[in-house]
C-alpha positions in Angstrom: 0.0 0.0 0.0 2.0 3.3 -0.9 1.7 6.6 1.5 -1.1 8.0 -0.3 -3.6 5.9 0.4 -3.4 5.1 4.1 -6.9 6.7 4.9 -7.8 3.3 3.2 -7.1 1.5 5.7 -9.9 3.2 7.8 -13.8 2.9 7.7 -16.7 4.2 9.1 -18.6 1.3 10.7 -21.4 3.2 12.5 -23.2 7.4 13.1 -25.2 8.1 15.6 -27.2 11.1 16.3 -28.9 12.7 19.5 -32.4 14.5 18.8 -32.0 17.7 17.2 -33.8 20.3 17.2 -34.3 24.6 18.2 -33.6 24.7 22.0 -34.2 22.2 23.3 -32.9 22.9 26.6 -31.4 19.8 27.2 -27.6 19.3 28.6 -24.9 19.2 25.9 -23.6 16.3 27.4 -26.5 14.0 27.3 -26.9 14.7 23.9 -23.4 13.7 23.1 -23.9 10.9 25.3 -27.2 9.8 23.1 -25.4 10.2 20.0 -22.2 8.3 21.0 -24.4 5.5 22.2 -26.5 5.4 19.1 -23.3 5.0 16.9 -21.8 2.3 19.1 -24.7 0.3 18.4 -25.2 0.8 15.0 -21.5 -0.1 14.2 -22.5 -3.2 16.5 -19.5 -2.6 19.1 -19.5 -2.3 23.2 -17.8 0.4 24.7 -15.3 -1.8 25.5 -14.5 -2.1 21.6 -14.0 2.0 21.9 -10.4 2.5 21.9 -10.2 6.0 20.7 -11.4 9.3 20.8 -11.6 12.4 18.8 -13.8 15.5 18.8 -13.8 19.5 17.2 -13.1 21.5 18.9 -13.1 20.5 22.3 -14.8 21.9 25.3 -14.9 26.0 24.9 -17.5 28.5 26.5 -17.6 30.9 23.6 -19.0 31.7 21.5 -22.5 30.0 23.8 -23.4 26.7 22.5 -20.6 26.2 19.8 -19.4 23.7 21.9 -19.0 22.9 25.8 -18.5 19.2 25.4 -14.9 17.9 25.2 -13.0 14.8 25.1 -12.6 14.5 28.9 -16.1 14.9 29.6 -16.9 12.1 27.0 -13.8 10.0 28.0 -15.3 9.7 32.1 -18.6 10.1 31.2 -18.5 6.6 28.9 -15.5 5.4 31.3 -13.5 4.6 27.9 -10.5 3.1 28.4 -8.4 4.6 25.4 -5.2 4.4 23.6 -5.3 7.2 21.7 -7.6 10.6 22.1 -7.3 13.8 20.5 -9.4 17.0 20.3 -8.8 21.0 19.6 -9.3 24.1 17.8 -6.4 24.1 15.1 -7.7 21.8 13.1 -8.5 22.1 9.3 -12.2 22.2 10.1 -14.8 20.2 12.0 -14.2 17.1 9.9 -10.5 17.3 10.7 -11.4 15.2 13.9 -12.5 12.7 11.4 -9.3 12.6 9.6 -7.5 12.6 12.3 -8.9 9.6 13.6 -8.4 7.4 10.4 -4.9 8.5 10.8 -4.3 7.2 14.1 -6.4 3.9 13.0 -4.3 3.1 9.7 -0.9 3.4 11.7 -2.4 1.4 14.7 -3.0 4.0 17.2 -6.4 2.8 18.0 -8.9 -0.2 16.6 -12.2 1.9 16.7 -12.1 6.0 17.2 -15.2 7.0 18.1 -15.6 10.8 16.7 -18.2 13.2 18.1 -19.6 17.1 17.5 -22.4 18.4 19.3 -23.5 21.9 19.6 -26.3 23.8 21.5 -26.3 27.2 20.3 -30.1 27.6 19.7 -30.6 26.9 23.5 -27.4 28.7 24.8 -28.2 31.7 23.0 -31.8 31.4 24.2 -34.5 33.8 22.8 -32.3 36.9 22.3 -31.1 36.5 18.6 -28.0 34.5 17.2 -24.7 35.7 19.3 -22.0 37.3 17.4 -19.0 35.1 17.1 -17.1 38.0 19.7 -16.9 37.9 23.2 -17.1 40.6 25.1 -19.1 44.5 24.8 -19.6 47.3 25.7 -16.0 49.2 26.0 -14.0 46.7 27.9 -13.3 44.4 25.3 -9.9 44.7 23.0 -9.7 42.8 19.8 -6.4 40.4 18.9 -5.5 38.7 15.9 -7.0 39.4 12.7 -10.3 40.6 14.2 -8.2 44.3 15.6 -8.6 44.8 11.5 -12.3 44.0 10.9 -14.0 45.2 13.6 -13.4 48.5 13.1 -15.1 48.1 9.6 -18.3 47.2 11.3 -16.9 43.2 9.9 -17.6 41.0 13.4 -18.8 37.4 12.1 -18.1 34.9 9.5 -21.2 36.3 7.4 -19.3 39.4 6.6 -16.1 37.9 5.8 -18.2 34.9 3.5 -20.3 37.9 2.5 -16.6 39.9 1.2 -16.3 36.2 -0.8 -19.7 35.8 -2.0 -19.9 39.5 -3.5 -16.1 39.3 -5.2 -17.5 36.4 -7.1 -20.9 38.2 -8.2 -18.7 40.6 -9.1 -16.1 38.6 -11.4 -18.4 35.4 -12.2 -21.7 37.5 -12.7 -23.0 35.6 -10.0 -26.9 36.5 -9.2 -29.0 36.3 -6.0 -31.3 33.9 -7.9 -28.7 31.8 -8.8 -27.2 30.9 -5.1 -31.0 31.0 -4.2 -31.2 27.6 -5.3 -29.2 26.1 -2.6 -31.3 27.4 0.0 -34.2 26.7 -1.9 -33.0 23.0 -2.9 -32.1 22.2 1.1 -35.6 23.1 2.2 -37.3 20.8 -0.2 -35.0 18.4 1.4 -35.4 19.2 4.6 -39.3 18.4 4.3 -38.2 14.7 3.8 -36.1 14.6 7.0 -38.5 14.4 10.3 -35.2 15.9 12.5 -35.1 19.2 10.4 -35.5 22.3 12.3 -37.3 23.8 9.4 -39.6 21.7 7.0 -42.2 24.5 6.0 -41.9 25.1 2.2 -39.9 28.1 0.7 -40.3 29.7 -2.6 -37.9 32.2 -4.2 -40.0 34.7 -3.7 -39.8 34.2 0.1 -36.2 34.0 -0.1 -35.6 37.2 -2.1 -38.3 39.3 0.1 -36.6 38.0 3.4 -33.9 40.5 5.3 -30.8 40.8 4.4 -27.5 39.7 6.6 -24.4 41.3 5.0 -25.0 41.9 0.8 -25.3 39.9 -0.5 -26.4 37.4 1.7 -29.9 37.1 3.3 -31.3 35.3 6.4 -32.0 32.5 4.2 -28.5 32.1 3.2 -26.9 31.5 6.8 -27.3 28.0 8.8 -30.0 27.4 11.5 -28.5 26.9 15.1 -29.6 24.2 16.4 -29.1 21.5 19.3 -27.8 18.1 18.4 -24.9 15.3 18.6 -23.5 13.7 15.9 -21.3 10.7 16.3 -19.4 8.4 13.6 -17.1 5.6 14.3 -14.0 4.8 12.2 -12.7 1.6 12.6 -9.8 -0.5 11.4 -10.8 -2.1 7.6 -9.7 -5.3 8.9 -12.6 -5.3 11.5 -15.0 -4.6 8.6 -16.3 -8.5 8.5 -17.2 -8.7 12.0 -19.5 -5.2 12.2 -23.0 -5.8 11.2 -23.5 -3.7 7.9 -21.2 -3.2 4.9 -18.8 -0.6 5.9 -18.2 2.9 4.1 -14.8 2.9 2.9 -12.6 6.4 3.3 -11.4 6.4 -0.5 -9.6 9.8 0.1 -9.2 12.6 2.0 -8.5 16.3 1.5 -7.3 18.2 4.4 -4.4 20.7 2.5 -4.2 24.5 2.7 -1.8 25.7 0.5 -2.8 29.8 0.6 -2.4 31.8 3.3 -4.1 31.3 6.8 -6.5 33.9 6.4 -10.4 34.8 6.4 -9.4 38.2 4.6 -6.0 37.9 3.4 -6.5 34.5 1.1 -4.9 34.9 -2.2 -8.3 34.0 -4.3 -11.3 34.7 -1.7 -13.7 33.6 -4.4 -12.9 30.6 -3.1 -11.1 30.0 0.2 -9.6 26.8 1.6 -12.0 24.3 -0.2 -10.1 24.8 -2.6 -6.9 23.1 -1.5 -8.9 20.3 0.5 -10.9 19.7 -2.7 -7.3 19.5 -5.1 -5.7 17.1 -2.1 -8.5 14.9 -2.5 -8.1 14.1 -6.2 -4.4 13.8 -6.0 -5.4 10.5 -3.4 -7.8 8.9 -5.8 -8.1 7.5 -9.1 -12.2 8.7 -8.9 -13.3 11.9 -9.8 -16.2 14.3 -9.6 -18.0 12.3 -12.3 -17.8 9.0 -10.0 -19.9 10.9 -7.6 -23.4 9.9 -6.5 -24.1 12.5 -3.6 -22.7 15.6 -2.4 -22.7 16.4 1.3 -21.5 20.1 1.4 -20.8 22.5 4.2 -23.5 25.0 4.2 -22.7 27.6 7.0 -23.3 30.1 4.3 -24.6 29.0 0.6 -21.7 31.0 -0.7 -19.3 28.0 0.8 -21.2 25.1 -0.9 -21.3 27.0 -4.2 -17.4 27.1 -3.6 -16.9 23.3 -2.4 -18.8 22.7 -6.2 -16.4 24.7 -8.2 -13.4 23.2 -6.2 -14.4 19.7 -6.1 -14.5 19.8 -10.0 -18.5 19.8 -10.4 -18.5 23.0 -12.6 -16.1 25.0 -13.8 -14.3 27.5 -11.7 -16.8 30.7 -11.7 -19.7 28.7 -12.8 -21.8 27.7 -10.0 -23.9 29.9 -10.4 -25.0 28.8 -13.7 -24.7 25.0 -12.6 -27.2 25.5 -9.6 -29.9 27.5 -11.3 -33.2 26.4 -11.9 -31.7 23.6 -9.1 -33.1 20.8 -11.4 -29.1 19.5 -11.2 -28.9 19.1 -7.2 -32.7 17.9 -6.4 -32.6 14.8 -5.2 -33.5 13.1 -8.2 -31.1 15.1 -10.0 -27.8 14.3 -11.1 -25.8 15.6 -8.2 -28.0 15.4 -5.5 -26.9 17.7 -2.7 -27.6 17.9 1.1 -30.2 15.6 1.1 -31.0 15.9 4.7 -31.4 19.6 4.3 -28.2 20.4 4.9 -27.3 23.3 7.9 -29.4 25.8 6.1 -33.0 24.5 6.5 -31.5 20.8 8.6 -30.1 22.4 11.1 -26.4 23.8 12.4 -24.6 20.4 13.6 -21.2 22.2 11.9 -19.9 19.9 9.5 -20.7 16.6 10.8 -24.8 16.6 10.2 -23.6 15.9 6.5 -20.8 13.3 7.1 -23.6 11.4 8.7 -25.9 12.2 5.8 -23.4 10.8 3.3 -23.1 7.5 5.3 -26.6 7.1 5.7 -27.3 7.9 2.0 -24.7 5.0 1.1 -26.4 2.6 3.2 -29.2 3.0 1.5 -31.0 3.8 5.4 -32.1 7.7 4.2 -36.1 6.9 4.4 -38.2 9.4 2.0 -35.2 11.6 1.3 -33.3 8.1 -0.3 -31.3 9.2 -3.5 -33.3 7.0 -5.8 -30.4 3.8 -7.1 -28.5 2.7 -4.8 -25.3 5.7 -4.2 -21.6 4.1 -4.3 -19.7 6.9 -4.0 -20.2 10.1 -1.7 -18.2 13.1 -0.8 -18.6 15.2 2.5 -16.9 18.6 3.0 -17.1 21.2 6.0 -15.3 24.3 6.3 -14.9 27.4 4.7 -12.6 30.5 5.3 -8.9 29.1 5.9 -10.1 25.9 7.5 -11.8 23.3 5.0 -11.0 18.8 5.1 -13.4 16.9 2.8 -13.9 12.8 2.7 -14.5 10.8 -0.8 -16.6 7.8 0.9 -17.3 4.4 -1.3 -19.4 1.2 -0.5 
């Protein structure tokens, strides 16, 4: 086996999710302790099996809800006795954990990682309006890093820095509102099909371009929903596969590179970001390509980012997403990419990244329910991040 493909020595054997949904009010914990049990089961192991751990981006107060649930907590709360554990912020996004825990399985670190991501933003944020993604107020606080140069342009939170992105591609692509529309539009329709999405009512375009608007060009419609919920996956050794309960999904490829520079504002092309070195590390690992693809599991903390992880990951042409989303005939669900099928973050809910790695596995098991790509899908891709921080998965039966 040569270096490139050691990710293939790692499957996914079982997900898990808690009950999701807008505040719920429930403890963080007990939701990641639901979903970690769930995906224990369903990859038919004890937690005695569990000799690993991994989470993003480990247990951190701010901003409220984006986290507060880290390894330790998981580690005693299970009373896992572990090899190998890892967890933390620097990661290239959510679905790093993921990678990082096939890692540690194809050199023998661990047998079966269990990987976990819960959030409870709706309910730690309560009835008073998303929080920004700063601490602090009034006069007392002082701004570090790269925020001491946004803030004073009035740029707080990641919609104004995807916004920055989204309007230099109008600008240079032609790029319309009714164009990236469709990916809202497309992930509500979806979302109708999935019982566990926080919003199933139907949407039209109308209702989309007559809602407020966020930071130009993005509208309320174009950000994800926070949400409370646990996801859990488990990646085992491949050599285990025969003794787990279900076919496995096999990691074909990962794509974890970033090859610009560490910035929100300062990337060298920021019509596309980071996806767009994730995306070219994942070809370089695979003899597939976009055209193998059955379904599309891409980050949507902002519809701008999944039009991006589409141009990168070699759907359309770079500058024509747009164009390849409109009318949205090619990612319904009977279409032929069919994208976020569970509703994605937008209309499913915010579970950051790993709400569509356990779509993709689901999808591939052929276990989806009424939102089941019709055929049976072979070959999946998931992707979260956007910004500087982006890792994507190429996923086979």
């Amino acid at each position: 086996m040569s270096p490139e493909s050691l990710e293939r020595r790692a499957v996914i054997s079982g997900v898990g999710q808690s009950q999701v949904g807008r505040r719920l009010y429930r403890d963080p914990l007990a939701l990641t302790i639901d979903a970690c049990l769930a995906a224990v089961d369903h990859a038919g192991l004890t937690l005695a099996d569990i000799d690993g751990l991994s989470t993003y981006p480990g247990n951190m107060d701010q901003p409220p809800g984006f986290s507060g649930v880290g390894v330790t907590e998981v580690h005693d709360a299970l009373r896992l006795e572990l090899d190998w554990f890892a967890g933390g912020l620097e990661l290239p996004g959510q679905l790093g954990s993921v990678v990082n825990a096939a890692a540690a399985v194809a050199t023998g670190l661990a047998t079966h990682v269990l990987c976990f991501r819960t959030v409870w933003e709706a309910s730690a944020q309560g009835d008073a309006g998303r929080a920004s993604v700063t601490p602090g107020g009034g006069g007392t606080y002082k701004a570090s890093g790269f925020l001491q140069w946004t803030l004073p342009f009035g740029a707080p939170s990641a919609a104004n820095w995807i916004a920055m992105m989204a309007q230099r591609h109008f600008h240079e692509f032609g790029t319309t509102r009714e164009q990236l529309a469709q990916i809202a539009l497309n992930a509500r329709r979806n979302a109708a099909r999935n019982p566990n999405a926080v919003y199933r009512d139907p949407m039209t375009l109308e209702d989309y371009l007559s809602v407020r608007m966020i930071s130009t060009p993005l509208c309320l419609y174009d950000c994800d929903a926070p949400a409370d919920g646990s996801t859990a996956v488990i990646v085992s050794r491949a050599d285990t596969a025969a003794d787990r309960p279900r076919p496995p999904v096999r990691i074909e490829a990962v794509g974890t590179a970033l090859r610009g520079r560490p910035s929100w504002d300062q990337f060298d092309d920021l019509t596309t970001m980071a996806v767009r070195d994730a995306a070219a590390m994942l070809w370089e690992r695979t003899e597939l390509s976009a055209a193998d693809v059955d379904v599309a599991e891409l980050y949507d903390g902002f519809s701008f980012i999944t039009l991006a992880w589409l141009e990168a990951l070699g759907f359309c042409g770079k500058g024509e997403g747009g164009p390849f989303v409109e009318g949205g005939d090619r990612i319904a669900l009977d279409g032929p990419l069919p994208l976020n099928t569970n509703g994605g973050q937008l209309s499913g809910g915010r579970l950051h990244g790993y709400g569509l790695l356990h779509e993709a596995c689901v999808q591939l098991w052929g276990e989806a329910g009424d939102r089941q790509v019709p055929g049976q899908p072979e070959v999946a891709v998931a992707a979260a991040g956007g910004g500087p921080l982006a890792a994507c998965l190429l996923l086979t039966t």
